[in-house]
C-alpha positions in Angstrom: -33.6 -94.9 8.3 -34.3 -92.0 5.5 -37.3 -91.0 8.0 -34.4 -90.3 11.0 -32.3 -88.7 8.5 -35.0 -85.9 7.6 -36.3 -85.6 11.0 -32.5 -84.7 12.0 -32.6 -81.7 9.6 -36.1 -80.4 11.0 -36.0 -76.8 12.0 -32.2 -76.0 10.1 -33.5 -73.3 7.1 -34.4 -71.1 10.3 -31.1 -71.2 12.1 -29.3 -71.1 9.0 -31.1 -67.8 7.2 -30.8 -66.0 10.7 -26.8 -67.1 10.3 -26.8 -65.2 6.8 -28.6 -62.5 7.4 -26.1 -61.6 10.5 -23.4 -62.2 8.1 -24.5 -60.0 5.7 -25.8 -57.1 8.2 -22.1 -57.0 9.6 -20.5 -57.2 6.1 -23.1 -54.0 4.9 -22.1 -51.8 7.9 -18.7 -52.6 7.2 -18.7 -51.3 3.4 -21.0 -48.4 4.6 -18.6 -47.5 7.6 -15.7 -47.9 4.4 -17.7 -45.6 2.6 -18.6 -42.8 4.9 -14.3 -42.8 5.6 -13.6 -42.5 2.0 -16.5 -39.8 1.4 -15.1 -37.9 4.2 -11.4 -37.8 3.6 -12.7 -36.8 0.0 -13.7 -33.7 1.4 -11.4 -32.6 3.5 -9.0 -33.5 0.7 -11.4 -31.1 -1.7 -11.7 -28.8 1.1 -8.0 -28.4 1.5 -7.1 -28.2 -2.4 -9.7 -25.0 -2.6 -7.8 -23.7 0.3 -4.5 -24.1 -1.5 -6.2 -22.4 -4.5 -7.6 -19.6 -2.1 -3.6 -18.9 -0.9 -2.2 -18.8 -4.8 -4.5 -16.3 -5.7 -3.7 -14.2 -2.6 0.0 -14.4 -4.1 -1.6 -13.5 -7.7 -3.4 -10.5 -6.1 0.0 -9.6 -3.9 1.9 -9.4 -6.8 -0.3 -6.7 -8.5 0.2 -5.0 -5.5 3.7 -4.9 -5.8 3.8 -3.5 -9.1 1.0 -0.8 -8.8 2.4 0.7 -5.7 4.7 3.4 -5.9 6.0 3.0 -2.2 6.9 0.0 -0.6 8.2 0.4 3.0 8.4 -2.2 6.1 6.3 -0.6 8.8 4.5 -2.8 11.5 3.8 -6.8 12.0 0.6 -8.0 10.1 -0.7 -10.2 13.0 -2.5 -6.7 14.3 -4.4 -6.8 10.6 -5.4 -10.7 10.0 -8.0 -12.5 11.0 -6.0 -15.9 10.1 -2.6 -15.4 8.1 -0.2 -15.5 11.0 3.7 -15.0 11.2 3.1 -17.9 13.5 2.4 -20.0 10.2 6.0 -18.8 8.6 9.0 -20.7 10.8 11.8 -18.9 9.1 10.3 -15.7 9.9 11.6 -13.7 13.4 8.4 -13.6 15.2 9.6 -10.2 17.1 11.0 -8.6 13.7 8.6 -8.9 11.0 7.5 -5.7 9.1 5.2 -5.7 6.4 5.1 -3.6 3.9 2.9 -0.7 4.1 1.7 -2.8 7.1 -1.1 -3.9 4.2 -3.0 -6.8 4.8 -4.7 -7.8 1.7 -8.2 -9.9 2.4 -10.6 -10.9 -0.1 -13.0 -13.9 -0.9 -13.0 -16.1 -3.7 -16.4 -15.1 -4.7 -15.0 -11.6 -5.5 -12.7 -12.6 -7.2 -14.2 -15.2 -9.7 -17.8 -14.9 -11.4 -19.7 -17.2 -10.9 -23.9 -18.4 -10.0 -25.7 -20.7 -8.1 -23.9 -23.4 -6.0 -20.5 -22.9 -7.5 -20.8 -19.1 -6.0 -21.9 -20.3 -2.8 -19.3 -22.4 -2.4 -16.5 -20.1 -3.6 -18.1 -17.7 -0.8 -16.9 -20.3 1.5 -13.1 -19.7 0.6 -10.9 -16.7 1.4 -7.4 -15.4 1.6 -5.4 -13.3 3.1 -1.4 -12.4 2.4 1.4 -9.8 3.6 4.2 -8.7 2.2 7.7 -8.3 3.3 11.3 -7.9 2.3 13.2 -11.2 1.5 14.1 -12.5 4.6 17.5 -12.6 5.9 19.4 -15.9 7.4 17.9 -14.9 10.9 14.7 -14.0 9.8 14.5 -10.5 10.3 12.6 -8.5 7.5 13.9 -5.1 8.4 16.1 -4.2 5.5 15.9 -5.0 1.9 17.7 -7.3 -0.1 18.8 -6.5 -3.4 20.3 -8.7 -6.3 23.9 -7.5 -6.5 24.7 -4.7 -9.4 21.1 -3.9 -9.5 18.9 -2.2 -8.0 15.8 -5.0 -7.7 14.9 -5.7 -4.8 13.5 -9.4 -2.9 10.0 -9.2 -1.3 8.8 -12.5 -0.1 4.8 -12.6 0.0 2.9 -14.7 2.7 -0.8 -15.6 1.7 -2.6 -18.3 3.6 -6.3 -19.6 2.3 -8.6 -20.9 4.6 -12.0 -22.1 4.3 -14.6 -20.4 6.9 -16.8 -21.9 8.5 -19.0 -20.1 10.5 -17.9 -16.7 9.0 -14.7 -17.0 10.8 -11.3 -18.7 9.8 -9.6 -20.0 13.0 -7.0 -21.9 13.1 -9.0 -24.4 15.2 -11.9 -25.1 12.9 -10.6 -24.5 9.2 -8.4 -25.9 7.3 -6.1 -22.8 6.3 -2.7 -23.3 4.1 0.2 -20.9 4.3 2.1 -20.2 1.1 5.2 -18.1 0.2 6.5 -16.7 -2.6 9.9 -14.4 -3.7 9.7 -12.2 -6.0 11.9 -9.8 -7.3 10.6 -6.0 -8.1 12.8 -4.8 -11.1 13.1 -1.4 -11.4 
């Protein structure tokens, strides 16, 4: 009877390690598939954070603008001067209304703007911004006439600076990742 039993089992380490190995070929592209998710959303996240750091420093630069300029009027729309930062990207602004100031587009690349070598400067290369500058908005969105704190005369600009990271040379709103900021700020005088 013990010689049945063995014959029975003949051939069963084959089937077996063939089971195992499919088992653990499916569970490896699994965690690799898992993995190359993860990596990627880490990207875009980091991708998307540099970008938000690319807008804030267009407000930082806008801001210096503001205070070394002697005068600040509302003349045409931006869209005619940027390559990316749109009134489009602004909803409470009056598409047909905006004026910005001095009709100044300021545009300048992260690599300018911190020093930096090797890699890092490469990849701060990759990073831009652009912003515009108007008067505070009213409740309709029109830009046209300024707003002033009552009893004073400071005046509310509102600055719009987007960040985008380029690919190609180009930010597009269909290939980049670009984020729209805005800030108020009051010009005391």
């Amino acid at each position: 009877m013990k010689n049945k039993f063995k014959n029975n089992e003949k051939g069963f380490a084959l089937p077996l390690a063939l089971l195992l190995l499919v088992v653990m070929t499916i569970m490896g592209v699994t965690l690799v598939s898992i993995t190359s998710k993860d990596h990627k959303a880490n990207i875009n996240k980091d991708t998307s954070q540099q970008a938000f750091y690319a807008a804030e420093s267009g407000i930082t630069q806008a801001k210096k603008y503001l205070v070394d300029t002697t005068t600040l009027t509302p003349q045409n729309s931006p869209n005619s001067k940027s390559r990316f930062c749109k009134t489009s990207f602004f909803p409470n602004l009056n598409q047909s209304t905006v004026k910005a100031i001095n009709t100044y587009v300021g545009k300048e690349n992260l690599s300018t703007l911190i020093i930096a070598s090797g890699e890092e400067s490469t990849r701060l290369s990759k990073y831009s911004f652009e912003y515009f500058i108007t008067y505070t908005p009213d409740g309709d969105g029109n830009t046209s006439a300024s707003r002033k704190k009552s009893g004073t005369n400071n005046i509310y600009y509102t600055i719009y600076s987007c960040g985008c990271n380029e690919r190609k040379d180009k930010c597009t709103a269909q290939s980049n990742i670009i984020v729209p900021l805005e800030a108020v700020v009051t010009l005391i005088k």
